[in-house]
Structures are given as C-alpha cells and as structure tokens.
Residue, then its C-alpha position, 0 to 999 in steps of 0.5 A: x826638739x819640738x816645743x811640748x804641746x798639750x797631751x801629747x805624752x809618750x808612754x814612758x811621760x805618762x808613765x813619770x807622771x804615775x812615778x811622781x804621784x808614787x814618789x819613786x824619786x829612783x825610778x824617776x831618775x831612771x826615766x829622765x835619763x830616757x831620751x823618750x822623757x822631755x822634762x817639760x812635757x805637757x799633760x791634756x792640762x797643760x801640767x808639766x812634770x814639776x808641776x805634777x809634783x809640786x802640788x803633791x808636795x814631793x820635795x825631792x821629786x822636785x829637786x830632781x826634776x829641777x836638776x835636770x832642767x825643769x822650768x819652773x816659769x812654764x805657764x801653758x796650764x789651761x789656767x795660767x798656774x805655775x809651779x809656784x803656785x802649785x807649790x803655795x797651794x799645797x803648803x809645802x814652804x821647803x818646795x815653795x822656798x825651792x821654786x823661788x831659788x829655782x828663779x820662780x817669778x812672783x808676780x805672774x797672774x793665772x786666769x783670774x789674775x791672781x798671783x802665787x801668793x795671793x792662790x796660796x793666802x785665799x786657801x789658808x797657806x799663810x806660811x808659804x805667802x809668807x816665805x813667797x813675801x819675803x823672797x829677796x833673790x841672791x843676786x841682788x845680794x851677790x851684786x855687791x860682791x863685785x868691785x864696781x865702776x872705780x872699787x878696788x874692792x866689793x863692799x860687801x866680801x864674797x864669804x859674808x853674802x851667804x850668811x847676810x843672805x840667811x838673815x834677809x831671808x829669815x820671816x822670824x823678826x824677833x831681834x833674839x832670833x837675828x842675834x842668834x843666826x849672827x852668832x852662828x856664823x863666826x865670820x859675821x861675830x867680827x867688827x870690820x865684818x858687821x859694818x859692811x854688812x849693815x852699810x850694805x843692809x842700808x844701800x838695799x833699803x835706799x834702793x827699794x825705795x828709790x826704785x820704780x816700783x817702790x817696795x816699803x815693806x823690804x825697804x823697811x825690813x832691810x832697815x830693821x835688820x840694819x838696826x840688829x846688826x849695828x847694835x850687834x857692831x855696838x855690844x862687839x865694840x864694848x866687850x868681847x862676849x861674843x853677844x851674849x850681853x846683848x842677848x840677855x839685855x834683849x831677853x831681860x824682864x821688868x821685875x813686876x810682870x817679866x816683860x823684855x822692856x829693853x826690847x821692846x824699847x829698841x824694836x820701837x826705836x828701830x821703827x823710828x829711825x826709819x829714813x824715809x818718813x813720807x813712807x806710808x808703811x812707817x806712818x801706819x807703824x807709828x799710829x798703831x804703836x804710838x798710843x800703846x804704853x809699853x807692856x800693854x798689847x800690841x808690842x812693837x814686835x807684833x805689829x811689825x810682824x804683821x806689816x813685814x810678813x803678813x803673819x798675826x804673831x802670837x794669835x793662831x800659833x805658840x811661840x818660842x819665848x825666847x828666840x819667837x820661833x813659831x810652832x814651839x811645842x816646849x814648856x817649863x816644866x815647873x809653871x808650864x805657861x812659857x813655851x820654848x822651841x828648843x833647850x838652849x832657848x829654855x836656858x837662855x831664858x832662865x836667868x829672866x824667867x826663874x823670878x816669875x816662874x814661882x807666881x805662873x806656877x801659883x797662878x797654874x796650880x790655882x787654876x787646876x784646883x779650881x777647873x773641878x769646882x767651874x766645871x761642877x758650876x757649869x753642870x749645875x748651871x745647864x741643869x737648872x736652865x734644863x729645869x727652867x725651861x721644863x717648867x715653862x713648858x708644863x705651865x704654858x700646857x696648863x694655861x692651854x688646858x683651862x682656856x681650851x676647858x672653859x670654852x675660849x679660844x681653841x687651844x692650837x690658836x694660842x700658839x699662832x701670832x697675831x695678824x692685826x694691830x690689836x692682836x688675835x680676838x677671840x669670840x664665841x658664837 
C-alpha cells in the first residue's frame, strides 16, 4: 500500500475522524476493520488518526487505534508535532503515559524546535512533562533479565522487572510512598529479592552517568530509589514486620512541632551518599539544602522533588501527609489541617498525628473564632479610607472655591502640573 499523503482521505478516513472526535470507540473499531481505512492516514494537516485523538484526550479511542498499528512516531504534521505532543498538549498523562509505552521518542523537536515536554510545560501541563520526565523504558530494565556474556543466571529474575519497574516509574519520591509500592508486591518484601533489585538500581545509576549523554537526574534517581530499597533490605534483615517499622520510623514526628526528623535525616543521607561527587545535579542539592536547619523549609523532600521531576512540591497542590501523593482531597476530621489521600494513609498517620491534632484543632477553632472579628476589622478599615478619601476631596473643592472667589488663579489651573522649575506662576493683569 502507498505511503498516506496529506489530504488524501477516502470517505470512510473522514468519517473516523468524525468518529474520534465523538469518542464512538465501537464504531471506530468497525471502520478500522474496513480495508477502506489506513491507521495512519493523513488529514490536509498532516494529523494522523491517533493523533486526532490524543489531543482531544480520548484514552480508549488511543488504545484501539494503537492495537491496531498506529504509529506513534509519525511526524508529517505541517509543524512537526507527534502524537506525543499532542497528548502532553491536552493534559491527559494516562494517554501521555500510553504514547511513551507505545515507543513515542522524547527528544523529536517540531517546527520551532521544541520537544514534547517542553509543548507541553510552555502551556501549563506540568503533570504530563512530569510523566514524560520520568519515562525509563521497560527494556532498558528487562535487559538484565537475561543471563549475559558467561551468566548462568539474569541479575535481575523476570518475575521482579515488572514490580521494580512500577517503582522507577513512579514521579511520587516520598520514601513512605516507595516503601508502600514494596509492600504491595510480596515478591519484592523478601531479602534475596531486594538485594538484586538495588544491585540492579546501582548499575542503571553507573550507566546514566557513564553514558554519552550523561543523564544526572535519572542517574541521580536510580541511586535514591536504591537507598529506599536497601534501607527496606535493613528493616527485613532485623525483624520480620513486613516494614511497617520502618514506615512508622519514617512517618514518626518530633514531639514539639510533629516533624518526621528521621525522615528527613535519611532522604538527606541518601543525597550524600550520591557516588558521583563532580555531579553538577548533587553540588546543586547540597547548596540548597546544607544551610537549612532541619524542621525549617526547604526539607530535602522538596528540594529533590523539584530537581527529579520538575514539580514545586507542596506549592500549587495539597498533598497527602503520609505517603505525599498529590491531589489529596482528605482532612482530619478533629483539626482539619492535615490532608490525607486515602483512609489507611489517615491510620498510618495516627500513631504520630494524635500528639499534635489537639493544638492544630486549638489553633483551627482560634482562628474560626477570630475570622468574624478581622473581617468586621476589614470592613471598618475600608469604611474609614472611603471617609478619608471624601474628605479630602471636599476640602480640595473648597480651596478651589476661595482661591477662584478672591481673583487668583482660575480654579481648572490648580489642577494642572507645573512646566517650569519654579512651578506655575500665577499673575493678574
């Protein structure tokens, strides 16, 4: 079959493109089926099908479409786009996510030589350049699944890439959240298990930064999820909990202001023992979070968030104070000034929070009490500039009456700026 050009549609490939835009995934399929549809068909734009869908966000319509052998690389737009970008451009990071798994290149530029991420950051879609950010394709994983040169045996087991690769994926750094994606997975809460999969986390950090490209961002990411796993590999080897001693160590607050002390202390430590030291990335890191006293912001938590994946944590968004998920729409229900993502992060939390929630819920009623009186203060204040400025207006109409009834300057000149050094003069004939 001839490659598509631009425009040239048979009237079943219009008609899909009417189908996208619907979101009729049923009948969409019926039209694919049709020898009369090419899956990479060429609008007058140069938009392909998947592309058609991506921008209006139709995640399933995308699917199919990829199913059935869409590429995701097509870059004949009349400006350079891909579906990738068009998928960053309309905020969707479960169609961004898909694109990137579908083998979408990160670093193709359009017409004015900007990536996908970088289209998708300049209007406003920060969660997508985040997912795009921190993309690590499966296979670079899946590479050490295979027994290499003399092995006998992978380092790393097949069963365990798909788990390990969850936890590379993930653009949530809090180590409460790592822990917990360890604990959901029984083959990752074994000892033999953790060790392969941080020795493994240790060759991919050598490898971004050895590579020719060097990459410190993932390199430096690979490292900190290898200090999470290894200090998980630690708690196991101790006592038999199944974590949850080190999740509470990690969620434990200082008694005077509910700070996690201890956890701020080992993201710091993880940061330092980075073995890269020339690493510009780390050098940065360490200025930013060396002068701080612990409790003070920023906390190390932050200041990595914001170098690994872009994001400004605890700025534009509420976050779960637990596990740190973004977006959390939960608060104790006693101070309702610690937000939560789920129920079990809420009774995680407890056993840490219930010494401070009596003082936030002081502190909350205070301030309910006292919102009637500021705002009554308010009022009062914007009634007195309104009388203020009133009166000075009445007594500058004043002035202008005297001075205009005993003969002097016209009464609209006072109003007017001077033009000289001296000022206006004012004479009589």
């Amino acid at each position: 079959m001839a490659a598509p050009q631009k425009g040239d549609l048979s009237a079943s490939e219009r008609k899909i493109l009417q189908v996208i835009a619907a979101g009729d995934v049923q009948e969409a399929a019926q039209l694919l089926a049709s020898k009369e549809v090419r899956v990479n068909c060429l609008d007058e734009y140069g938009m392909t099908p998947l592309m058609h869908a991506a921008y209006k966000g139709k995640a399933d319509m995308c699917r199919l479409l990829l199913q059935n052998g869409a590429d995701v690389n097509c870059n004949q737009h009349e400006y350079g786009y891909t579906a990738l970008m068009f998928a960053g451009l309309s905020g969707k990071t479960d169609i961004t996510s898909m694109m990137l798994d579908a083998g979408a290149e990160t670093d193709l530029v359009n017409s004015v030589g900007r990536t996908a991420a970088q289209m998708a950051a300049f209007v406003g879609q920060h969660d997508c350049v985040t997912v795009i950010n921190n993309f690590f394709s499966r296979a670079r994983l899946e590479y050490y699944t295979r027994p290499q040169g003399l092995e006998r045996e992978p380092k790393l087991p097949p069963g365990l890439a798909g788990p390990l690769h969850k936890i590379i994926m993930t653009t949530n750094l809090n180590p409460v959240k790592i822990v917990m994606l360890v604990k959901e997975n029984p083959v990752l809460v074994d000892v033999a298990a953790l060790e392969k999969c941080y020795q493994v986390m240790d060759l991919l950090c050598e490898q971004c930064v050895k590579q020719q490209d060097m990459n410190e961002v993932l390199a430096m990411k690979m490292h900190y999820i290898s200090c999470v796993l290894q200090k998980c590999l630690a708690f196991l080897q101790k006592r038999d909990d199944k974590l949850d001693a080190l999740v509470k160590s990690l969620l434990r607050g200082r008694d005077s202001d509910g700070f996690p002390q201890y956890q701020e202390k080992f993201i710091r430590d993880c940061i330092r023992k980075f073995p890269y030291c020339e690493a510009t990335l780390l050098q940065q890191l360490v200025r930013s979070i060396a002068p701080v006293e612990i409790g003070n912001d920023p906390t190390a938590f932050s200041v990595l968030t914001q170098a690994l994946t872009g994001q400004m944590a605890f700025v534009d968004a509420d976050y779960c104070a637990t596990c740190g998920e973004r977006g959390a729409d939960k608060r104790c229900s006693l101070c309702k000034a610690v937000i939560y993502c789920s129920l079990s992060c809420q009774k995680l939390h407890w056993f840490t929070h219930k010494k401070m929630c009596r003082s936030l819920q002081d502190q909350n009623d205070a301030l309910e009490k006292d919102t009637p009186r500021l705002k009554e203060l308010k009022d009062d204040e914007s009634d007195l500039v309104m009388e203020t400025a009133n009166f000075l207006q009445e007594l500058c109409l004043r002035a202008e009456e005297k001075v205009a009834a005993a003969g002097g300057c016209p009464a609209e000149l006072l109003a007017c700026p001077s033009t000289s050094a001296e000022g206006t003069s004012c004479t009589q004939d």
